[in-house]
TORKE-999846 format. One record per residue (C-alpha): residue in one letter; x, y, z. Coordinates in nm, 2 decimals, padded with zeros to 4 digits. Example, Ala and Ser with C-alpha at 12.3 -4.5 7.8 and 13.67 -1.06 7.14 Angstrom:
! residues 2
(r 'A', (01.23, -00.45, 00.78))
(r 'S', (01.37, -00.11, 00.71))
END
This chain:
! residues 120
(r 'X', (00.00, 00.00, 00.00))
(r 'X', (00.19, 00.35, -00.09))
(r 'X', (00.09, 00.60, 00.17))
(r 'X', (-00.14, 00.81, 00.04))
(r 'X', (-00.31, 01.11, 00.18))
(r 'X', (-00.69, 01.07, 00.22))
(r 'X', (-00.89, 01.28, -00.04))
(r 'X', (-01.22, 01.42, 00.12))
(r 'X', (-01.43, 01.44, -00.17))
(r 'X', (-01.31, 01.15, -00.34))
(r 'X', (-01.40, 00.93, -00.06))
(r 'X', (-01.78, 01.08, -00.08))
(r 'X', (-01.75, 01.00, -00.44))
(r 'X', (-01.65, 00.67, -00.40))
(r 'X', (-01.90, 00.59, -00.11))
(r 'X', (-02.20, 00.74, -00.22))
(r 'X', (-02.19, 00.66, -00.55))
(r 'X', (-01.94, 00.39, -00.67))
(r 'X', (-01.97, 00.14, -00.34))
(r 'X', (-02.27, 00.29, -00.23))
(r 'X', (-02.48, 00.01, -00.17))
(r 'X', (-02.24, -00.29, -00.16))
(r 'X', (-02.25, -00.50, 00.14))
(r 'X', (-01.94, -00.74, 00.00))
(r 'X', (-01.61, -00.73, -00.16))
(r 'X', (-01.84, -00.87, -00.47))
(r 'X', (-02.11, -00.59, -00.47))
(r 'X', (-01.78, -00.35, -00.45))
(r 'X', (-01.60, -00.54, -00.79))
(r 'X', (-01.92, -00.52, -00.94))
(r 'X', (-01.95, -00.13, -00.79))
(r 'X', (-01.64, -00.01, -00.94))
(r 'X', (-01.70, -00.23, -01.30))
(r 'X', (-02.01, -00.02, -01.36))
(r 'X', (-01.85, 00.32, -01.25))
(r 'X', (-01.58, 00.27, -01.47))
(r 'X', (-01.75, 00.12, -01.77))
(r 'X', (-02.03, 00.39, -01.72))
(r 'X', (-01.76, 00.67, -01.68))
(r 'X', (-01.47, 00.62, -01.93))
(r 'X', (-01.56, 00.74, -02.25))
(r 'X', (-01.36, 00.47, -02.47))
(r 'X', (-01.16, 00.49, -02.68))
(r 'X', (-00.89, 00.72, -02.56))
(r 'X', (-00.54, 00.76, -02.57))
(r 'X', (-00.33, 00.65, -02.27))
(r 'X', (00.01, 00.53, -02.14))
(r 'X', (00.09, 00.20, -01.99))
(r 'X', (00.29, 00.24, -01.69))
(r 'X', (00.44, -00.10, -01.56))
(r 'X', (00.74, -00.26, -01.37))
(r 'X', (00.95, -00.44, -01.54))
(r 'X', (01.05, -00.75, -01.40))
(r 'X', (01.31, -00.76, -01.13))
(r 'X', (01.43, -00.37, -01.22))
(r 'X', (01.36, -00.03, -01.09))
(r 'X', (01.29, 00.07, -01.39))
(r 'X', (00.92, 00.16, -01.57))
(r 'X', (00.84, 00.12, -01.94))
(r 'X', (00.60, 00.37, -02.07))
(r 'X', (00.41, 00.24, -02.37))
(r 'X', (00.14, 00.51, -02.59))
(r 'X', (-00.19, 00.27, -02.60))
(r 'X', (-00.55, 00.33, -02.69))
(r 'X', (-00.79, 00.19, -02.44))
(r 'X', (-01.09, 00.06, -02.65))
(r 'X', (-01.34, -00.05, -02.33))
(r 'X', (-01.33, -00.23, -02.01))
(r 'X', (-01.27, -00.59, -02.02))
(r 'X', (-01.48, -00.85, -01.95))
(r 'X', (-01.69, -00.89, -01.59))
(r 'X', (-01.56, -01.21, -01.58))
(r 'X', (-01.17, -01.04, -01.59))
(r 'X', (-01.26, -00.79, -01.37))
(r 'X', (-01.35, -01.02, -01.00))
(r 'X', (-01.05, -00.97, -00.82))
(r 'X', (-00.90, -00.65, -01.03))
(r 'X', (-01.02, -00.38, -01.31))
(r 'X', (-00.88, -00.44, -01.59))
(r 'X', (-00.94, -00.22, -01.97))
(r 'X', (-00.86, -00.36, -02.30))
(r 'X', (-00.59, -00.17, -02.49))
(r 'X', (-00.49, -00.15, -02.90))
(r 'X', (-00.12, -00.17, -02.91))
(r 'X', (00.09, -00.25, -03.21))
(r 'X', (-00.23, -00.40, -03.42))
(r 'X', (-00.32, -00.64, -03.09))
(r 'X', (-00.59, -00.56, -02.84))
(r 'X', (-00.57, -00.73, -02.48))
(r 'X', (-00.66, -00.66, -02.12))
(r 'X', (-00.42, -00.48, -01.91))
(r 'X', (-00.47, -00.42, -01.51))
(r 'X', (-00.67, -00.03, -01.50))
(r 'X', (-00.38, 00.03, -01.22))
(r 'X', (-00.10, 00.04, -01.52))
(r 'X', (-00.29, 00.32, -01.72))
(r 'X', (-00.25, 00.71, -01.68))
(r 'X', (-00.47, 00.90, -01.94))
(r 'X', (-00.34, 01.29, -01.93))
(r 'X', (-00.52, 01.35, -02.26))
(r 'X', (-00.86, 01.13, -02.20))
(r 'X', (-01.16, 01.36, -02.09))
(r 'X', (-01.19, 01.52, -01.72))
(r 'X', (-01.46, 01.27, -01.71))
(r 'X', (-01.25, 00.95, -01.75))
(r 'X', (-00.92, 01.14, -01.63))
(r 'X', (-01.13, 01.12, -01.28))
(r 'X', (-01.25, 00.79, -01.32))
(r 'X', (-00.90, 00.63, -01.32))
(r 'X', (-00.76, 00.81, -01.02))
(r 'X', (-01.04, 00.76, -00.85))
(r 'X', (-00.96, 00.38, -00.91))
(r 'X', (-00.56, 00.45, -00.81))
(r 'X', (-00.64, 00.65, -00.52))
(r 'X', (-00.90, 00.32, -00.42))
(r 'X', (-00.56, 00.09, -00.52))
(r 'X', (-00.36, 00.30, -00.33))
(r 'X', (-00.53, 00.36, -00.03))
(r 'X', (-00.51, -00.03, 00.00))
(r 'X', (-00.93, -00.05, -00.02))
END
């Protein structure tokens, strides 16, 4: 978990409308899948921030991210589809920043870092 200051108004966001009525870790997946799906307006451009393998050291990779994945995908983490080099797949929502997506969809991902983060 990094340590991450808490966020007043994104913690009413994310309780009174994201996990508002979940009473389980499912109802909260399920929660977040609709918020995102709902929220993102897909496609937009993004970049892929991951880890490489036993390094220091991230790779940044331009994507486009064409829509959430499947429910199925998303249980125990959100994960988007991306187009990159003529292939799509799913990639974990946690390794995307989108600085030129709308505000909309710009909020939606940090909202789902800051949950990440936070260690929700």
């Amino acid at each position: 978990m990094t340590n991450i200051a808490q966020d007043p108004e994104r913690e009413e966001r994310i309780t009174m409308q994201i996990v508002v009525d979940a009473y389980d870790s499912e109802e909260q997946v399920m929660g977040w899948y609709y918020y995102l799906q709902d929220t993102m307006q897909f496609p937009f451009p993004a970049i892929r921030v991951n880890q490489k393998r036993n390094s220091t050291a991230e790779k940044h990779e331009a994507v486009e991210v064409v829509g959430m994945a499947t429910e199925e995908e998303c249980e125990q983490e959100m994960f988007v589809e991306i187009a990159f080099e003529g292939d799509e797949f799913a990639v974990p929502l946690i390794e995307v920043e989108a600085p030129a997506a709308e505000a909309k969809t710009q909020q939606a991902i940090e909202d789902w870092h800051y949950w990440v983060n936070r260690g929700y």
